[in-house]
C-alpha positions as CSV (number, residue, x, y, z in Angstrom):
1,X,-72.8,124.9,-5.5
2,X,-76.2,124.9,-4.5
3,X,-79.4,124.8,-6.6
4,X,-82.7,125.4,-6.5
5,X,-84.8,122.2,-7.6
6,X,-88.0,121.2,-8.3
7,X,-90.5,119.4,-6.3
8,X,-94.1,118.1,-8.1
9,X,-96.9,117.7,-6.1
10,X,-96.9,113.7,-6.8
11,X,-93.8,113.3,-5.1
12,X,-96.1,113.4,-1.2
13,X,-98.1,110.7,-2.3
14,X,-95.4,108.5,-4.0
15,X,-95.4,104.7,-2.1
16,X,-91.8,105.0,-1.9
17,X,-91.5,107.7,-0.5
18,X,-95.0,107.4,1.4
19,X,-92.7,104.1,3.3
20,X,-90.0,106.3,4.6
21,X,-89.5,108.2,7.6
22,X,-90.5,111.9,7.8
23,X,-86.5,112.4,8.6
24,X,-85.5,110.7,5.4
25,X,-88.0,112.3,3.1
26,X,-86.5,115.5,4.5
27,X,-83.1,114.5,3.8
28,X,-84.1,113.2,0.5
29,X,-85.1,116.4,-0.5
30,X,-81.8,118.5,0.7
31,X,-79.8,116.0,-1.2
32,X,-81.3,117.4,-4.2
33,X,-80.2,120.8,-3.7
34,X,-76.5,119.4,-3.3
35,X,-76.2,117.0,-6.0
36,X,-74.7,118.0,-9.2
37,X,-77.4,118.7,-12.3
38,X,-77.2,114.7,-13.4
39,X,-78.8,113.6,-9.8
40,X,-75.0,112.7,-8.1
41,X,-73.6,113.1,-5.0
42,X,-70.3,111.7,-3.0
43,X,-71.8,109.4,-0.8
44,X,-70.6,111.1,2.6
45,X,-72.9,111.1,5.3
46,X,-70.7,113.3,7.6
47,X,-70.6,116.0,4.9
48,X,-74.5,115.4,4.0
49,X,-74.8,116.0,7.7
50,X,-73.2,119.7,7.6
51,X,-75.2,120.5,4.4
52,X,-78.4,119.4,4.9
53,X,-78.7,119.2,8.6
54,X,-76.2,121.8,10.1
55,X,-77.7,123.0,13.0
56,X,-79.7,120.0,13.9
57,X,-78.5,117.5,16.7
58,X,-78.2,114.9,14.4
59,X,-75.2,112.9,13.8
60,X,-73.6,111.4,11.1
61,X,-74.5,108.0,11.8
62,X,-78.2,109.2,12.1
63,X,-77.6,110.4,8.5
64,X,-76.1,107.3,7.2
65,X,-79.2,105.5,8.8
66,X,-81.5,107.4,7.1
67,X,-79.2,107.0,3.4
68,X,-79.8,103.3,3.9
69,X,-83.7,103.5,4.4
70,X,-83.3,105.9,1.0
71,X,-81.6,103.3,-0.4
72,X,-83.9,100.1,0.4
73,X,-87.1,102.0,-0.7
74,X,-85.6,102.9,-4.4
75,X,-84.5,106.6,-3.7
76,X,-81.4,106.4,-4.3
77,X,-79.0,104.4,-5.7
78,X,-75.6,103.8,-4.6
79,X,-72.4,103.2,-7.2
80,X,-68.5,103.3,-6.9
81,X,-65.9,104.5,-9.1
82,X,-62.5,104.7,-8.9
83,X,-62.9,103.3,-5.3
84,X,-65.0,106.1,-4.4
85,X,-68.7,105.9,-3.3
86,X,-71.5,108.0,-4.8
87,X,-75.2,108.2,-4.4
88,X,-77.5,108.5,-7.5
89,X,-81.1,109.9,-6.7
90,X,-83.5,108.2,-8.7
91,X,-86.0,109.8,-11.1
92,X,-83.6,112.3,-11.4
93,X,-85.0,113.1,-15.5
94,X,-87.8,114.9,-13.3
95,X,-85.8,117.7,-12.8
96,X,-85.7,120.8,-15.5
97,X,-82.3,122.1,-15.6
98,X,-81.0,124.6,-18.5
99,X,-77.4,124.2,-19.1
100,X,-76.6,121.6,-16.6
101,X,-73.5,121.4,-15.0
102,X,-71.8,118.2,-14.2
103,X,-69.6,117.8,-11.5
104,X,-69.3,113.6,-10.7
105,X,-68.3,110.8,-12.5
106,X,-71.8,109.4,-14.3
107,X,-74.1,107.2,-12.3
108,X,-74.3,103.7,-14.2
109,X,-76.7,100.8,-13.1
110,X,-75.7,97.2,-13.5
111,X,-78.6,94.6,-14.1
112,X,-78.4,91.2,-12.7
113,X,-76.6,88.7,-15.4
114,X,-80.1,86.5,-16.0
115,X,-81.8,90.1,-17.0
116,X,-82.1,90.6,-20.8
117,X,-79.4,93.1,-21.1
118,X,-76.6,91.5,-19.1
119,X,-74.9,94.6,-18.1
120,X,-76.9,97.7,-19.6
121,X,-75.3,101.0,-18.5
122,X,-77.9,103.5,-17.8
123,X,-76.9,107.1,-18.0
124,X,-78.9,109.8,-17.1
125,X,-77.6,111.6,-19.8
126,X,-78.1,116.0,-19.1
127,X,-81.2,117.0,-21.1
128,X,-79.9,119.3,-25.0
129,X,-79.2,122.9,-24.1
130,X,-82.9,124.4,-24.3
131,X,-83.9,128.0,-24.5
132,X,-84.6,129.3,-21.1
133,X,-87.8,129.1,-19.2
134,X,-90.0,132.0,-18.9
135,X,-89.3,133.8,-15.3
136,X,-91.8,132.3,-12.8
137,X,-92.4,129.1,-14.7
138,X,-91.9,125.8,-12.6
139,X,-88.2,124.4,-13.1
140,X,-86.9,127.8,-14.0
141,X,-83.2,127.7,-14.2
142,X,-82.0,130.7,-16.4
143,X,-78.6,132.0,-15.5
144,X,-78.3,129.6,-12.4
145,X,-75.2,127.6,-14.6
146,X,-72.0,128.2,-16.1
147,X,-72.4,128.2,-19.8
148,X,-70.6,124.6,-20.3
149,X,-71.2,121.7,-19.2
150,X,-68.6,120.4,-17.6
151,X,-66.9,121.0,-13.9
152,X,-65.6,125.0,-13.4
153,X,-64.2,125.9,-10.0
154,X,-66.4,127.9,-8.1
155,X,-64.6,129.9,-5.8
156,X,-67.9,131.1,-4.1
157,X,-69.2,127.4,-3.9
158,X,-70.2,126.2,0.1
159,X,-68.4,122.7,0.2
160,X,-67.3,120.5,3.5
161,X,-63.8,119.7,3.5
162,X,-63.3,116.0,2.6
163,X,-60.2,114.2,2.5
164,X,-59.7,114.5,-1.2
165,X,-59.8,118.0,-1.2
166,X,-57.3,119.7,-3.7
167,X,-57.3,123.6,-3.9
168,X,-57.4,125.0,-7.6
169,X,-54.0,125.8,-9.1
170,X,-54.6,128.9,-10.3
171,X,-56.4,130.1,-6.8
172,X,-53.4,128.9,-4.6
173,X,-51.0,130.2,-7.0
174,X,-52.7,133.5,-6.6
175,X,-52.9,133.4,-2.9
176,X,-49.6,132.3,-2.3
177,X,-48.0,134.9,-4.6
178,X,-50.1,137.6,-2.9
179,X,-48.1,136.9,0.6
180,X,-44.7,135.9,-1.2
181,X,-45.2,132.3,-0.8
182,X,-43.3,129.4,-3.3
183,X,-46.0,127.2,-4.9
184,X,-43.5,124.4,-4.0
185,X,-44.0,124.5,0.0
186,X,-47.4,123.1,-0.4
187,X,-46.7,119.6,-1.3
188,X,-49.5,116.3,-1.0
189,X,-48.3,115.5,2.1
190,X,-48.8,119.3,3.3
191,X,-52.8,119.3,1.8
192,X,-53.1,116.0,3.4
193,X,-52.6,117.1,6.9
194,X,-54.4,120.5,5.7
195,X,-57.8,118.0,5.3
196,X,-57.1,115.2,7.8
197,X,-57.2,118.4,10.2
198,X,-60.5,120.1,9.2
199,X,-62.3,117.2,7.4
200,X,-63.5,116.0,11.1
201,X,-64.9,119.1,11.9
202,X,-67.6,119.1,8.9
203,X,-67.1,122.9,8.8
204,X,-68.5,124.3,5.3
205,X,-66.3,127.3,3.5
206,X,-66.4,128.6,0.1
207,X,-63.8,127.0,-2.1
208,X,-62.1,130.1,-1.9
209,X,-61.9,130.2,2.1
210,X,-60.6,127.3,1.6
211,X,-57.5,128.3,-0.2
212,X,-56.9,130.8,1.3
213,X,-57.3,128.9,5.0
214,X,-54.4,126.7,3.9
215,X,-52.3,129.3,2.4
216,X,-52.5,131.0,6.1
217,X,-51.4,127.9,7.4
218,X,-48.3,127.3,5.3
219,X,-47.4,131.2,5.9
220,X,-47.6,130.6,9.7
221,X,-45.8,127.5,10.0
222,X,-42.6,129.0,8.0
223,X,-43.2,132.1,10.4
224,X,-42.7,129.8,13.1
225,X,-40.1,127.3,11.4
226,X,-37.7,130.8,10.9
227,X,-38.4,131.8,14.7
228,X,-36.7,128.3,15.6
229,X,-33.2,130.2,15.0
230,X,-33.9,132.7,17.2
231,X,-32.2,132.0,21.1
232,X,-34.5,132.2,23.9
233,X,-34.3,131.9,27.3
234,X,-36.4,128.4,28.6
235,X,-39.9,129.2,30.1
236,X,-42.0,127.3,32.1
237,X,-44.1,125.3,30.2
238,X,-48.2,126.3,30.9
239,X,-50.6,123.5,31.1
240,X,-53.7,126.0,31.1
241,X,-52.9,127.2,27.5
242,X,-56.3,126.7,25.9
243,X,-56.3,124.8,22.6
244,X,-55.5,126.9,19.9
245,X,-57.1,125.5,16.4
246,X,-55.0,127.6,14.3
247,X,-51.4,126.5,15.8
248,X,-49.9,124.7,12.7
249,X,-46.4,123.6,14.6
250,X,-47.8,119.3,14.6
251,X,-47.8,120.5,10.4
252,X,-44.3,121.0,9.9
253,X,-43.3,118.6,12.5
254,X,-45.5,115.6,10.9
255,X,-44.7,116.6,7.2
256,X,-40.8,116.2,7.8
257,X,-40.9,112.6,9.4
């Protein structure tokens, strides 16, 4: 989810920031509302592109551009685990956060092997639970986190679809009972199609519109899978049929090969 973050008056006159782009310094700044509450992000420039520039005629390539000037000047840094990419913005202890919630594996930094701690891990750990700022005090954050600290499913939260997507178990099951579906017809191989389908378009739901986007799909496709049994008389096929988005027949099709 979203957050609202801080911004001091030093950061316009920092050299490192001072040495980037106008456009970078911008993105720099929307990352922050995106990251989770230790300064981390999944290093995705398509889905930084439909977050922080959605209605902009940028591109994602433009994006990952302007990540890579970030990244020369200091800004961020960029770390892997469990072969996947993440971006950590630096100077992150700056930020004021009440109850932080933390949502990506923990940004570490790796010194070179001649420095004096060969491999010092440096966690930016979330601040001790504090009592909560005063309303209208700079860094205010009371009520804007769950009360633990660790990753809670959001189903209001605005998210791109990314390829390693995975609806929440309790959500689908919900869903899917609600329109007499079995839990069992949405395999991997399903929810992989279900993301290689939409994470192209960098279109941004709510977790929950999510859900329920691929629950539809699974209910039309068996819809369509029992109308198979039904005789029909051959038609002539149209090639002026616009494109219809929603038309899940490739899904059952693909996922029984």
């Amino acid at each position: 989810m979203a957050r609202i973050r801080t911004i001091k008056p030093e950061f316009w006159t920092s050299e490192q920031v001072m040495e980037c782009s106008p456009l970078a310094r911008l993105l720099f700044i929307g990352v922050w509302n995106f990251c989770d509450d230790a300064g981390n992000h999944p290093m995705s420039a398509k889905t930084l592109k439909a977050l922080v520039f959605p209605g902009d005629d940028i591109t994602s390539a433009k994006v990952g551009e302007l990540l890579a000037e970030l990244s020369t000047n200091g800004l961020i840094d960029l770390y892997e685990v469990s072969g996947k990419e993440y971006l950590h913005v630096n100077g992150w202890k700056h930020q004021k956060i009440d109850r932080p919630t933390i949502k990506h594996p923990a940004y570490r930094l790796t010194i070179d092997a001649d420095s004096e701690s060969a491999r010092r891990a440096l966690a930016e750990e979330p601040p001790e639970p504090r009592r909560a700022l005063t309303p209208g005090r700079e860094g205010e954050c009371k009520g804007e986190n769950p009360p633990n600290a660790h990753e809670t499913f959001d189903p209001r939260e605005m998210v791109a679809m990314t390829l390693d997507w995975l609806p929440d178990p309790e959500t689908l099951k919900t869903y899917a009972v609600h329109v007499g579906l079995s839990g069992a017809l949405f395999t991997p191989a399903v929810i992989a199609l279900f993301t290689c389908h939409y994470e192209p378009k960098g279109v941004i739901n709510t977790q929950a519109e999510w859900v329920s986007m691929l629950v539809k799909w699974v209910q039309r496709d068996q819809v369509k899978t029992a109308g198979t049994n039904v005789s029909r008389f051959p038609g002539k096929p149209r090639s002026d049929e616009p494109f219809d988005d929603e038309n899940t027949d490739w899904l059952h099709q693909e996922a029984t090969q």
